[in-house]
N, C-alpha and C positions, 0 to 999 in steps of 0.2 A: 921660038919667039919668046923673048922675055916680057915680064910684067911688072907693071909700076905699082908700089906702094905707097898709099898716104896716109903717115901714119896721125894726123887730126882731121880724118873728113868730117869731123862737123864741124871745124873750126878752122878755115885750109886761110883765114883772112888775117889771124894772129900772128905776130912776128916776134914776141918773145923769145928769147932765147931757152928757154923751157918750153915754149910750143910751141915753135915755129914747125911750119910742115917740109916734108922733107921727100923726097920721093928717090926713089931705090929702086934698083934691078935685081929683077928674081926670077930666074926659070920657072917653070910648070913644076920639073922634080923639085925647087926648093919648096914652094907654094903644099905641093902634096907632102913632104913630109913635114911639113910646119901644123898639116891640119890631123896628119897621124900622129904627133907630139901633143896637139889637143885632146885625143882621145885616152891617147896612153895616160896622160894626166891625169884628165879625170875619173877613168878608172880605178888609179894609184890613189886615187885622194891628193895628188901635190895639183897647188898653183901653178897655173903656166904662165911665165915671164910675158909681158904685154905685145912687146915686140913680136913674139911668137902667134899671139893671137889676131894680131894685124896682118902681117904676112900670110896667113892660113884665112883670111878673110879679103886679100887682093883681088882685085878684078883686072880682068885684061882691058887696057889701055883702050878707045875709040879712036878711030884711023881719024 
């Protein structure tokens, strides 16, 4: 089962085109290695790209 990403949940009412929100399909494997990308990051000392931290912070969708 996939899962929806949103990547301005605290602002999902903006419609800019710089923030507008957007919602995305992502497995469970993408989800988990998005939140192993966080780790590896911060271990490394690099920045993890945003996108990435969104995605590794997804929740599964309510029926």
């Amino acid at each position: 089962m996939a899962t929806s990403v949103s990547p301005d949940r605290e602002a999902p009412h903006q419609t800019s085109a710089r923030t507008a929100t957007r919602r995305v399909r992502a497995t469970p494997t993408e989800v988990s290695a998005a939140k192993l990308r966080l780790v590896l990051d911060e271990r490394l000392g690099r920045a993890t790209p945003e996108w990435v931290v969104r995605l590794a912070n997804a929740e599964r969708p309510s029926a």
